[in-house]
Legacy VTK file of the C-alpha trace (Angstrom):
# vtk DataFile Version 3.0
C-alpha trace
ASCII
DATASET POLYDATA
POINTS 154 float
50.769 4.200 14.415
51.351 1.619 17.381
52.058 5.192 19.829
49.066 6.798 18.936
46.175 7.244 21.562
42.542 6.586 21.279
40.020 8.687 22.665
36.934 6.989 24.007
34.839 9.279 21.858
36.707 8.928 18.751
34.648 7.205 16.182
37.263 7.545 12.976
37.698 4.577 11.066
35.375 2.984 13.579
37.661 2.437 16.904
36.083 2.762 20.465
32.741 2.556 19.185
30.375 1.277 22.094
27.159 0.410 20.463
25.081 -1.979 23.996
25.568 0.608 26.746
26.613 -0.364 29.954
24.111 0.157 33.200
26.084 1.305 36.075
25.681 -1.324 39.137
22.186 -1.822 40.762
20.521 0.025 37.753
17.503 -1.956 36.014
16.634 -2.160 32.532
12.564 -1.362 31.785
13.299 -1.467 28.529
15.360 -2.309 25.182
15.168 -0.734 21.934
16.895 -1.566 18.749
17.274 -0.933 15.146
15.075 -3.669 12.889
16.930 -5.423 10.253
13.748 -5.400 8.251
12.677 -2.314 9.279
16.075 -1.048 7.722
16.206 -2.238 4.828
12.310 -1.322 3.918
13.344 2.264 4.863
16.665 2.108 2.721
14.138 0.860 -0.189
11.754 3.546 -0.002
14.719 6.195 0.484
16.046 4.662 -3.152
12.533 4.988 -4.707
11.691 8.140 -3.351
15.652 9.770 -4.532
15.460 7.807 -7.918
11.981 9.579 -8.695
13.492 12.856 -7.425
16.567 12.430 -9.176
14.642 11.391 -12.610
12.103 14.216 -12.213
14.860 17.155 -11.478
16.259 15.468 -15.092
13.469 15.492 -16.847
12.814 19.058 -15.734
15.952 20.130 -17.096
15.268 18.033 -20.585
18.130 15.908 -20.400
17.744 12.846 -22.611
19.635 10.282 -20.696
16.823 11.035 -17.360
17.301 7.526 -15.973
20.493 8.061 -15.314
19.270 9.774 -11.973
17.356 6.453 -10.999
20.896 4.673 -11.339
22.660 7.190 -9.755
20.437 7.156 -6.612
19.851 3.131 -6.307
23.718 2.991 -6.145
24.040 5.980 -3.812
21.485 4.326 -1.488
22.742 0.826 -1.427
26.055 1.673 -0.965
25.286 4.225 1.996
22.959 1.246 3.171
25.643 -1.663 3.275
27.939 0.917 4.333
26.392 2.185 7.465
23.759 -0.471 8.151
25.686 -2.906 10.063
26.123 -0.355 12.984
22.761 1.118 12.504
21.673 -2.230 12.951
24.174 -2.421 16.195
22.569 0.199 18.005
20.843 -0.604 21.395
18.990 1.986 24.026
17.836 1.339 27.331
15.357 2.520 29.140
15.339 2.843 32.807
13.300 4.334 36.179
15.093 7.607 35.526
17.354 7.056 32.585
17.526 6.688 28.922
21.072 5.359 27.640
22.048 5.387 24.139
25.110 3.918 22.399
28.699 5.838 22.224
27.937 6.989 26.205
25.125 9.042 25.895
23.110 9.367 28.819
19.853 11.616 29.475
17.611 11.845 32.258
14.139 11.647 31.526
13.392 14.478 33.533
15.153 16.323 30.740
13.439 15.237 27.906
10.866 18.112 26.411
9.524 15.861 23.932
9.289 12.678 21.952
8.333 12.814 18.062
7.969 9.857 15.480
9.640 10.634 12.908
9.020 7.581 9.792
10.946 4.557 11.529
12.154 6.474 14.545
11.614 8.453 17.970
12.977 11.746 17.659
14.237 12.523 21.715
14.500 16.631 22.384
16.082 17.373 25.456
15.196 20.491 27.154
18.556 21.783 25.991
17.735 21.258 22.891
19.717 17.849 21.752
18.113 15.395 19.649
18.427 12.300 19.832
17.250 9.479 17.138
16.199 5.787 17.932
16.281 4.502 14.477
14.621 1.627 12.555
12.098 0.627 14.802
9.217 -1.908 14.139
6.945 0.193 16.246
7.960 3.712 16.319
4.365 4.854 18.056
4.679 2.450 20.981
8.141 3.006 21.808
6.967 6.633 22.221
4.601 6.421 23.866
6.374 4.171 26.322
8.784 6.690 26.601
6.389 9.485 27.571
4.765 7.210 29.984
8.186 7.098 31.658
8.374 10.787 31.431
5.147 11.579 33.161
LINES 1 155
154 0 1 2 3 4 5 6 7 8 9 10 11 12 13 14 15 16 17 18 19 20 21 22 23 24 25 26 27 28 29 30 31 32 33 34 35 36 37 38 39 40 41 42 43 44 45 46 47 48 49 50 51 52 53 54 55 56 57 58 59 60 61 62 63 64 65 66 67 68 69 70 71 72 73 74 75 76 77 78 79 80 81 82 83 84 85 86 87 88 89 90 91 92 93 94 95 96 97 98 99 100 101 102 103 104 105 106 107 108 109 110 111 112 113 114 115 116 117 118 119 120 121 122 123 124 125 126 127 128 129 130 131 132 133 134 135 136 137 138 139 140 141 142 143 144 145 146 147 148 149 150 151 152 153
């Protein structure tokens, strides 16, 4: 274990992760975005009510007497997928600059690549004109950072 190498892209078991890009020397940051801890947990909420009704309805469907079983099932598959991943979500920082958007784990895309911008509940959705997509998750103001982001566009 001591021998073995670490890629800078390698995310298992969480090494290497770089979550607060870096700006490369003389570049300035217009702007910050990151995930909102309240934000987060409202939308891990609303993801529990919305699965436990799904998962309760799909049971009643099929007559099964013990139906709230799916509302358990779903409030523990939630939580534990939200205390599970939300401290990184939560880590998660993207900068905006004159000609740049950078993202955590390295990614980097010009703005005069981006085809489009779409909110998407809590988030921007970024489409490259490749056809990537990119998320900017849990944000307070989903419709402003978007439209801040097509204003850099343009």
């Amino acid at each position: 274990m001591k021998n073995r190498k670490h890629h800078s892209d390698n995310a298992v078991l969480g090494m290497n992760r770089q979550f607060v890009p870096t700006l490369p020397e003389g570049i300035t940051e217009r702007a910050r975005y990151q995930a909102d801890t309240l934000t987060f947990w409202r939308s891990q909420a609303w993801m529990a009510v919305f699965f436990s009704v799904l998962a309760a309805g799909t049971l009643i469907g099929l007559s099964n007497p013990h139906w709230w079983t799916g509302i358990v099932g779903a409030m523990a598959a939630i939580g534990v997928r939200a205390f599970y991943l939300g401290s990184d979500e939560r880590k998660m920082v993207w900068l905006l600059t004159d000609d740049m958007l950078f993202g955590p784990m390295g990614r980097k895309i010009a703005l005069s690549n981006i085809q489009k911008t779409n909110v998407v509940w809590t988030a921007v959705q970024v489409v490259t004109i490749s056809g990537d997509k990119h998320m900017i998750r849990y944000l307070p103001d989903p419709d402003a950072v978007k439209a801040e982001l097509d204003a850099a566009r343009a």
